[in-house]
KOLSE-618283 format. One record per atom (N, C-alpha, C): atom name; residue number from 0; x negated, y, z negated; residue in one letter. Coordinates in Angstrom, 1 decimal. Layout:
N
a, k, px, py, pz, r
CA, NUM, X, Y, Z, A
...
***
This chain:
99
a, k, px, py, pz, r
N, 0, 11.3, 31.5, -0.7, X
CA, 0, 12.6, 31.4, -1.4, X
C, 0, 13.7, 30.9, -0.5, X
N, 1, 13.3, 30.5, 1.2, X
CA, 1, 14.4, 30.0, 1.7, X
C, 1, 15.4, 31.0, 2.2, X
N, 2, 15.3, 32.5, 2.1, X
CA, 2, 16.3, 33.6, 2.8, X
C, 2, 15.2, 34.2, 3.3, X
N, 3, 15.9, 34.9, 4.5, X
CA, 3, 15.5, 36.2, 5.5, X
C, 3, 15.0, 37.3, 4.3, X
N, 4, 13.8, 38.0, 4.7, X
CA, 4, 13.5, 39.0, 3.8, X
C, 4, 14.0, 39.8, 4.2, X
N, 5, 14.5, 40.3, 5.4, X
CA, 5, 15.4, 41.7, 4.9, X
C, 5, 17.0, 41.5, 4.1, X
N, 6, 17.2, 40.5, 3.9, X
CA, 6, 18.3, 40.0, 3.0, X
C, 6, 17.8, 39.9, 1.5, X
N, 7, 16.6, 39.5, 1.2, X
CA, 7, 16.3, 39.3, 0.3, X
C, 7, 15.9, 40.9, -0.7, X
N, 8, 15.5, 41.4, 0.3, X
CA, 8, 15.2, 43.1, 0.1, X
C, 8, 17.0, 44.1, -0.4, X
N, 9, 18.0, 43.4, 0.5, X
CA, 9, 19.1, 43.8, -0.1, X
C, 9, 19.8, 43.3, -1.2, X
N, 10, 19.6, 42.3, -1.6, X
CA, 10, 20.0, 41.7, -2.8, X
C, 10, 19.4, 41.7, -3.5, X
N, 11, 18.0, 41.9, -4.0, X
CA, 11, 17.1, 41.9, -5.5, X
C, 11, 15.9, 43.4, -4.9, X
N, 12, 15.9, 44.0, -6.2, X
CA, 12, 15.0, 45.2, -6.3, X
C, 12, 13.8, 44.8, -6.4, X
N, 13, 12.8, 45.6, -6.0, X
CA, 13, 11.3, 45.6, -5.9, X
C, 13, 10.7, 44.9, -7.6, X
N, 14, 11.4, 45.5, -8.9, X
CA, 14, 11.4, 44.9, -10.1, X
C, 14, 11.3, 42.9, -9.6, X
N, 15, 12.6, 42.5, -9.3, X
CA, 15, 12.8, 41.1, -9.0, X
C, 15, 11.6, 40.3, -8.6, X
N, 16, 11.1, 41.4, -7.3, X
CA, 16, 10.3, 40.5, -6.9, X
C, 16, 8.8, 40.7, -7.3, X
N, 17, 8.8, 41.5, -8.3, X
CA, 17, 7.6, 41.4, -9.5, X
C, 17, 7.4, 40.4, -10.2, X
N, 18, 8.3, 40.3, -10.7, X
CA, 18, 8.6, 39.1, -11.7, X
C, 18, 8.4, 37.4, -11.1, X
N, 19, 9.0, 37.4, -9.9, X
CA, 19, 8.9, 36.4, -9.3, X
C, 19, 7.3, 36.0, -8.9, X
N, 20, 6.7, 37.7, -8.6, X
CA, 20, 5.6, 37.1, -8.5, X
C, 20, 4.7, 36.8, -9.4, X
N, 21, 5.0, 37.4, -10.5, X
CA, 21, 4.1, 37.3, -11.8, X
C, 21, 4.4, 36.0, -12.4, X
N, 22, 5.6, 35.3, -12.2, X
CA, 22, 6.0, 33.9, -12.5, X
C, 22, 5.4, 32.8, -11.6, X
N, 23, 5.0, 33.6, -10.2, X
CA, 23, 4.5, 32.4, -9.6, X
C, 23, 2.8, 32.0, -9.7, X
N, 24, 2.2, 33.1, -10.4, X
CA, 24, 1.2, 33.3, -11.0, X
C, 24, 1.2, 32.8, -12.3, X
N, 25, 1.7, 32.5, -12.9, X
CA, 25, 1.9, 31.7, -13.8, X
C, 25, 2.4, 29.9, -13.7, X
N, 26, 3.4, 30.1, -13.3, X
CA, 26, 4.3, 28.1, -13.0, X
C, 26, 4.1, 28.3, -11.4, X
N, 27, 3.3, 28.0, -10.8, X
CA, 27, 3.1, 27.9, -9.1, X
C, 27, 4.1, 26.7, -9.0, X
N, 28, 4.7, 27.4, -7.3, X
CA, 28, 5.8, 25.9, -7.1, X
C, 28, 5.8, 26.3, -5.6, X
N, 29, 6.4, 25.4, -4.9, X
CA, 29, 6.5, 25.7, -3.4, X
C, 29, 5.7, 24.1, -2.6, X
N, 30, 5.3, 23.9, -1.8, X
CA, 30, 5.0, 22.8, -0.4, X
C, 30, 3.0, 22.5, -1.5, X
N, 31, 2.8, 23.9, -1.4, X
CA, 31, 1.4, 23.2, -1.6, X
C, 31, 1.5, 22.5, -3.1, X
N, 32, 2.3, 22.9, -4.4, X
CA, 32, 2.2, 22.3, -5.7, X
C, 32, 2.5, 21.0, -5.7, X
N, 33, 3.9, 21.2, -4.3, X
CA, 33, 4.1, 19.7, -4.4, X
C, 33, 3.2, 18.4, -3.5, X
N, 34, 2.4, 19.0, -2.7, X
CA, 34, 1.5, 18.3, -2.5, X
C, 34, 0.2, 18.0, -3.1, X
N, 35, 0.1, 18.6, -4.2, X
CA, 35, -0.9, 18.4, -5.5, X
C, 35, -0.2, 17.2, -6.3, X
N, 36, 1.1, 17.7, -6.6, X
CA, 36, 1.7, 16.4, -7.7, X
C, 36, 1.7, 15.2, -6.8, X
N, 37, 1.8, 15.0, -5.5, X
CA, 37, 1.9, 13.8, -4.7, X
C, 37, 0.6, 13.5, -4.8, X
N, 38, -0.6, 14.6, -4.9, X
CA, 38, -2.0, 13.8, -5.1, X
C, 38, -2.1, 13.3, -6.2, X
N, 39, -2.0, 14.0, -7.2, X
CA, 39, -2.3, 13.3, -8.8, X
C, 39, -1.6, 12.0, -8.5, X
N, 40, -0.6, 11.7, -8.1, X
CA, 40, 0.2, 10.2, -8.1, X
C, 40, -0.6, 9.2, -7.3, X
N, 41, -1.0, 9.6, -6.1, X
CA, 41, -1.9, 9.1, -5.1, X
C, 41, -3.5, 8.4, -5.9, X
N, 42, -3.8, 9.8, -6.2, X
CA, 42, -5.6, 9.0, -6.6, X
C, 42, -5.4, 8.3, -8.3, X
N, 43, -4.5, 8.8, -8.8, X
CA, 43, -4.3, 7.7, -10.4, X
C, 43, -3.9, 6.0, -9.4, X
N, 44, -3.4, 6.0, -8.7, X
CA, 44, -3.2, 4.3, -8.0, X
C, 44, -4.5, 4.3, -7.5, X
N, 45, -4.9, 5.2, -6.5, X
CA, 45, -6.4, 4.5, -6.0, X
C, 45, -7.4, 4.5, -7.0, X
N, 46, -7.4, 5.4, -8.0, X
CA, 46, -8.4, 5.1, -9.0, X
C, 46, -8.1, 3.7, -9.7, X
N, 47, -7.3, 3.2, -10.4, X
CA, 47, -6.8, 2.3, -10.7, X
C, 47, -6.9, 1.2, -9.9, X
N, 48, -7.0, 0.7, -8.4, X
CA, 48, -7.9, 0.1, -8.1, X
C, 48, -8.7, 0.2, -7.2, X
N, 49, -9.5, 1.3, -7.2, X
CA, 49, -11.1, 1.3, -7.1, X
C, 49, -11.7, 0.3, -7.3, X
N, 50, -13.4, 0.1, -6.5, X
CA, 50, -14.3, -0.9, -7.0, X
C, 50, -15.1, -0.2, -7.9, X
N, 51, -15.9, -0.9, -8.8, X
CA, 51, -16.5, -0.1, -9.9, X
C, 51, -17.5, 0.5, -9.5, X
N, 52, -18.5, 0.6, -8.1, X
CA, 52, -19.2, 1.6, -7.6, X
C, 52, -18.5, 2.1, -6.5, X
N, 53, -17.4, 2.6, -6.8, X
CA, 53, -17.0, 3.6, -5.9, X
C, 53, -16.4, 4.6, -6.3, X
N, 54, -16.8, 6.0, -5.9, X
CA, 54, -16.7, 7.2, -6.5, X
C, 54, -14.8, 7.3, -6.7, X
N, 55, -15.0, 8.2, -8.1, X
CA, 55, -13.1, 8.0, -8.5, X
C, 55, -12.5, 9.3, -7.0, X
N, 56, -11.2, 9.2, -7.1, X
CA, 56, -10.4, 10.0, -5.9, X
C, 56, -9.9, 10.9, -6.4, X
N, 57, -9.9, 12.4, -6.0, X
CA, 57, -9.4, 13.6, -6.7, X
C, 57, -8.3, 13.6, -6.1, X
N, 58, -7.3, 14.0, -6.9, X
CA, 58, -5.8, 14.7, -6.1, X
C, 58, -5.8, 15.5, -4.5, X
N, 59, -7.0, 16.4, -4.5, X
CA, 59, -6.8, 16.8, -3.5, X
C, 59, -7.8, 16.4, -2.2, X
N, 60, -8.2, 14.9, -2.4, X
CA, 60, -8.5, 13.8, -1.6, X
C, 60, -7.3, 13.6, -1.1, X
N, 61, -5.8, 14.0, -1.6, X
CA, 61, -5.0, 13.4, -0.6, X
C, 61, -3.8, 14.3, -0.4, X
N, 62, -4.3, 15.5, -0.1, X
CA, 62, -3.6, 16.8, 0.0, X
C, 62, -4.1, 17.3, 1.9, X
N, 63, -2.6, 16.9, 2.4, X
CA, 63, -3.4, 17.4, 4.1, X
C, 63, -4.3, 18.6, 3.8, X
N, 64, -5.2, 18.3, 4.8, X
CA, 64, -6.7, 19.6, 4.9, X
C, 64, -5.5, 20.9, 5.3, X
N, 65, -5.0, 21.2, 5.6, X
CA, 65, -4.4, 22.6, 6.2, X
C, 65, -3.8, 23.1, 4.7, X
N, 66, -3.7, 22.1, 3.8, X
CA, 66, -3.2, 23.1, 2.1, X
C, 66, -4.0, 22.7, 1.4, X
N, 67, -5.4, 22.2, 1.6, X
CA, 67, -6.5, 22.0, 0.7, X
C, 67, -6.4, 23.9, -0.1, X
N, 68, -7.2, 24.7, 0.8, X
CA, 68, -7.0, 25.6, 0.5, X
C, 68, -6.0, 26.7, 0.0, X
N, 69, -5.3, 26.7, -0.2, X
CA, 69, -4.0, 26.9, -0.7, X
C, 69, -3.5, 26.7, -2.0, X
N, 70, -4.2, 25.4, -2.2, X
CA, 70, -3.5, 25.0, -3.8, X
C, 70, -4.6, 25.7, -4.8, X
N, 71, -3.5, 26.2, -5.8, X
CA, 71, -3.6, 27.1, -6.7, X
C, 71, -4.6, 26.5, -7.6, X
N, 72, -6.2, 27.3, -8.3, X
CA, 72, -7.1, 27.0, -9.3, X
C, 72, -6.2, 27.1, -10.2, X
N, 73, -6.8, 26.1, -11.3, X
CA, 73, -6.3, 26.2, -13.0, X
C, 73, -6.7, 27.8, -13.3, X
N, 74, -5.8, 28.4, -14.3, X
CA, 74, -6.0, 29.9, -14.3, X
C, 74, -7.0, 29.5, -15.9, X
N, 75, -7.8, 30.7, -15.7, X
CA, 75, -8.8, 30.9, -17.4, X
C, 75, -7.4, 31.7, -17.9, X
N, 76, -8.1, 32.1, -19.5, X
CA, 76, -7.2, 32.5, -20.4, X
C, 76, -7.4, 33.6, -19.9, X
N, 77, -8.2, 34.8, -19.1, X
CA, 77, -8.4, 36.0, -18.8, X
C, 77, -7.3, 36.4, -17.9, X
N, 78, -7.3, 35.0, -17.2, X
CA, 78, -6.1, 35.2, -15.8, X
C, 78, -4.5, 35.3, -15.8, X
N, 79, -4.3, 34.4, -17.5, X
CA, 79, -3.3, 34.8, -18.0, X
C, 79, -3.1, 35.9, -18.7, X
N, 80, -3.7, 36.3, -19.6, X
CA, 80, -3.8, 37.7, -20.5, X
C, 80, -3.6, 38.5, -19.4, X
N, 81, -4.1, 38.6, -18.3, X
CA, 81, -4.2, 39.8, -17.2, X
C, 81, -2.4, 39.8, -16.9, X
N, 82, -2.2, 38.4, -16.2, X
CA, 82, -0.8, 38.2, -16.0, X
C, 82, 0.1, 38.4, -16.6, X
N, 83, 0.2, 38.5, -18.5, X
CA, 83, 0.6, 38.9, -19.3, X
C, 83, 1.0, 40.4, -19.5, X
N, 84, 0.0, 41.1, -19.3, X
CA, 84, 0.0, 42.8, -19.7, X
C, 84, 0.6, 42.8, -17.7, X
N, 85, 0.8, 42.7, -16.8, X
CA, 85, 0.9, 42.9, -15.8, X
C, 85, 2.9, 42.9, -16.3, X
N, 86, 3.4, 42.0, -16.6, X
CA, 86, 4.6, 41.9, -16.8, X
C, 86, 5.2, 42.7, -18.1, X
N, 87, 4.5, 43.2, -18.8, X
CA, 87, 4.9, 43.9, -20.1, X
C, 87, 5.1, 45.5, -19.4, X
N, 88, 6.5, 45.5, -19.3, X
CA, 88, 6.4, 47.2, -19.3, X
C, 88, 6.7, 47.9, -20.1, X
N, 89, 6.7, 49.0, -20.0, X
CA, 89, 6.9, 49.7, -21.2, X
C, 89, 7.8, 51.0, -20.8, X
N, 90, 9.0, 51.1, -21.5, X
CA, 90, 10.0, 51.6, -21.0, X
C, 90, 10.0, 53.6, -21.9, X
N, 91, 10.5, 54.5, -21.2, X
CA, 91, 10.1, 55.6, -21.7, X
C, 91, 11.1, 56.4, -23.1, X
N, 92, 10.5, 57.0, -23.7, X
CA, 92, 11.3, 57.2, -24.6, X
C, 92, 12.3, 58.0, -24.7, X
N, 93, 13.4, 57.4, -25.6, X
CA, 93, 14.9, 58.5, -24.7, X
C, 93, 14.4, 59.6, -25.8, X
N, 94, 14.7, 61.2, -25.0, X
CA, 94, 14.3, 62.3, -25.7, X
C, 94, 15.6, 62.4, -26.7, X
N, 95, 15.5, 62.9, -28.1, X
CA, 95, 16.2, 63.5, -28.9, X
C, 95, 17.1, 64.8, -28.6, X
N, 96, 18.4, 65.1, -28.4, X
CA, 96, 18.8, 65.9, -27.7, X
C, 96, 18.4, 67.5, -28.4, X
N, 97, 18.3, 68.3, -28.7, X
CA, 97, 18.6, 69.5, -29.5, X
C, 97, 19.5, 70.3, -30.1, X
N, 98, 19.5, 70.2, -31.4, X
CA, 98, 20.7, 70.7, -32.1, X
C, 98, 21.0, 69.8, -33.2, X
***
């Protein structure tokens, strides 16, 4: 996020940075995504001209090796449903006073 974490720990609650992470689990962003979108751009031109026996170029054919690993799998629907109930809280019920 670009700030000191113990700054970041004084200005947003433990809540905040749930969310952030359950969002980044969801819309991933940061150095490695953007070096995925710079591949998709990369191997759509080298595929485009490729020779016709030459194997097509994956995006992360051109993603430096040090964030090969790093860049985030397509999630299954299981991974979202999980991510889903993970952000759903459920807040407690205000008691009815007596009388």
């Amino acid at each position: 996020m670009g700030i000191p974490i113990k700054r970041l720990l004084k200005e947003i609650d433990s809540k905040d940075i749930t969310d952030y992470i359950a969002y980044y689990q969801i819309e991933p962003f940061g150095t490695e995504q953007d070096f995925l979108q710079a591949g998709i751009v990369a191997s759509t031109v080298a595929n485009v001209n490729r020779g016709k026996n030459t194997q097509p170029f994956k995006p992360q054919d051109f993603v430096p090796s040090s964030f090969k690993a790093k860049i985030v799998k397509k999630q299954s629907a299981e991974d979202m449903k999980f991510m889903f109930q993970q952000m759903v809280v459920k807040k407690p019920k205000k008691e009815k006073p007596n009388g």
